[in-house]
N, C-alpha and C positions, 0 to 999 in steps of 0.2 A: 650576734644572734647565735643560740646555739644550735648543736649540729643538730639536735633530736628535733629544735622547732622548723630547723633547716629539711630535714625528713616529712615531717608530719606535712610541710608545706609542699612537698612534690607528691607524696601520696595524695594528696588532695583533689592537685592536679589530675594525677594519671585520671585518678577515678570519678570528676568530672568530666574528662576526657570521655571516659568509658563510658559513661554515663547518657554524655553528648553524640558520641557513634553509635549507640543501641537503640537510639530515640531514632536519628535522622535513618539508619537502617529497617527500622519498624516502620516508621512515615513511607519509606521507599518502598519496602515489600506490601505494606497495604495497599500504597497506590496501583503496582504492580498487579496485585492480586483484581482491583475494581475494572480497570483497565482488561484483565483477560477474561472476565467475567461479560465487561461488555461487547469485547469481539466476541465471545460464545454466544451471546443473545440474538448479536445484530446474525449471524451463522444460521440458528435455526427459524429467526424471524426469516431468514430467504428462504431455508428448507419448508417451510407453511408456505407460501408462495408459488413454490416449484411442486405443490403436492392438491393446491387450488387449478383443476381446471380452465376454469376464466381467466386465470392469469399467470398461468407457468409457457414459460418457451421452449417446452420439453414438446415432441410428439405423445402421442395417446397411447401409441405401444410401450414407451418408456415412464410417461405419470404412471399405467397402470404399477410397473414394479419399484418406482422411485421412494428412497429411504432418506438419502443423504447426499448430498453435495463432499465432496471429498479435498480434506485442505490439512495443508502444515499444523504443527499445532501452533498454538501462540505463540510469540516468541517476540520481547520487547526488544530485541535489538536489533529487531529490522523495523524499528520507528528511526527513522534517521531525521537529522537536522539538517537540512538543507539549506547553501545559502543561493537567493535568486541574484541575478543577473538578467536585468528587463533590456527588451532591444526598443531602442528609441524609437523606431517605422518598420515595426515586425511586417519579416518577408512572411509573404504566403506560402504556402507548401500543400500540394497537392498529393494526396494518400491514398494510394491503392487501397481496394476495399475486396474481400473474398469472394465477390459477383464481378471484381474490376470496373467498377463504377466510383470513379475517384472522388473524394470527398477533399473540399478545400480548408485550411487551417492556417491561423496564424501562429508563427512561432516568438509564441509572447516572451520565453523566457528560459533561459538558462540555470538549471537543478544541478548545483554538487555538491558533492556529499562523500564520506568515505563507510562504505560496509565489505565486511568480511578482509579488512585489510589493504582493499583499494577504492581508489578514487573514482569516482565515476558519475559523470556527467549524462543530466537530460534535459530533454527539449520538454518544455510543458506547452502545451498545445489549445487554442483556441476554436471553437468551429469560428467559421467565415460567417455564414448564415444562421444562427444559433437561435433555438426556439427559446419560449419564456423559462421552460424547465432546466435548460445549460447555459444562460447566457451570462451569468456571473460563475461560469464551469470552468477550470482549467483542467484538461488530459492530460496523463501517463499513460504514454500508449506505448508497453515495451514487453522486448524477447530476450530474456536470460539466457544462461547455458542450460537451466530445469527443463526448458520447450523441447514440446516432442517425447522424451525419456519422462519423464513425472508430470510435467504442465502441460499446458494446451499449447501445441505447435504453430499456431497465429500469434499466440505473445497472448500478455494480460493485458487489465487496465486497474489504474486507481483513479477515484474524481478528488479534487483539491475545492471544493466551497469556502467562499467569502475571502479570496487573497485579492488584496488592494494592488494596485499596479504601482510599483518603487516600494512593494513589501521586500523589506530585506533578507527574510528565513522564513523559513516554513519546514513543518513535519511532513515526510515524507512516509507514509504510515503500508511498509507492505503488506503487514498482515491482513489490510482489508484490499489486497490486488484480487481482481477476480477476471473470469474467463467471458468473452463476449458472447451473445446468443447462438452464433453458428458453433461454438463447440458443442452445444448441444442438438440444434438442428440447422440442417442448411441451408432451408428459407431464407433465414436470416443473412445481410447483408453487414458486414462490419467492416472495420478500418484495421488495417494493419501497418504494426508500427514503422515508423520512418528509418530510416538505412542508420542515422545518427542513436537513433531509441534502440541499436541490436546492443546489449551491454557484455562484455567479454568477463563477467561473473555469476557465480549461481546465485538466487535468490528462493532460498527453499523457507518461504514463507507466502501463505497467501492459500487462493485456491489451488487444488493442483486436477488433474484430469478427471475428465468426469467420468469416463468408461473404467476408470479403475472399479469402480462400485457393479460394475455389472459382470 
């Protein structure tokens, strides 16, 4: 063969190649893009929410000046892959709650995953007595290093819908972590996360404090 059809035949290459990386990078940032679009949706669908009387968990003196919920901004690289590890006779675990009225749970299952460079394991969490709205629910109920200085100092939560038990992975999606009703008012009675759920990295994604806005 000669060298020229030797040439022609690697140029072809490269620029298939090229061809093939610009596609699958365009498929990636469109997805990227529909994806940040729909955490901005599902964001101000709560901001409507929080600004309805009949149904915000805000006090009256605060719906009256309520604008925004305040959060990270998107960020797809705090969508982590997690791999589960289900416990065969999940122990119970009993949760202090910000009234101290402990709330029971099973620890259905072990969450790792690596973000911002480390490894980092969670307990994902069952209620005990679960009403019809969370009984195929699994919690994240956790405290970053962000709690307190940027987050809400009780820890966040994420909800996990439709994981089958011996699911092997699942996305761990923090951009949709948010703060439970008592960072807003302290009526509200919540669960704070388990001594194993304190994770020894930041996670500057999600909601962050709500008195920042005020």
């Amino acid at each position: 063969m000669k060298t020229t059809s030797i040439l022609k035949i690697i140029i072809a290459v490269a620029i298939l190649g090229y061809l093939a990386n610009s596609f699958f990078s365009s498929k990636s940032s469109e997805g990227q893009n529909k994806y940040s679009e729909r955490i901005l949706k599902e964001r101000e669908d709560k901001n409507k929410v929080f600004r309805n009387k009949k149904e915000s968990p805000l006090k009256d003196v605060d719906i009256a000046q309520f604008e925004s919920l305040n959060y990270y901004p998107v960020d797809f690289n705090y969508r982590v892959n997690a791999q589960l590890d289900w416990a065969e006779s999940p122990d119970k675990l009993r949760i202090a709650t910000t009234k101290e009225k402990a709330r029971e749970y099973y620890k259905s299952c072990i969450a790792t995953f690596n973000i911002n460079g480390e490894t980092v394991k969670l307990t994902l969490l069952k209620a005990v007595l679960p009403t019809p709205t969370t009984k195929d629910l699994l919690m994240v109920i956790f405290r970053d290093l962000t709690a307190d200085s940027e987050t809400y100092g009780a820890g966040r939560y994420i909800e996990l819908h439709g994981i089958k038990k011996g699911q092997m992975q699942t996305y761990i999606d923090f951009n949709t972590a948010y703060s439970p009703y008592c960072a807003y008012n302290d009526d509200f009675d919540c669960p704070l996360p388990p001594f194993e759920n304190m994770i020894n990295v930041e996670i500057k994604a999600g909601e962050k404090r709500f008195k920042e806005n005020h």
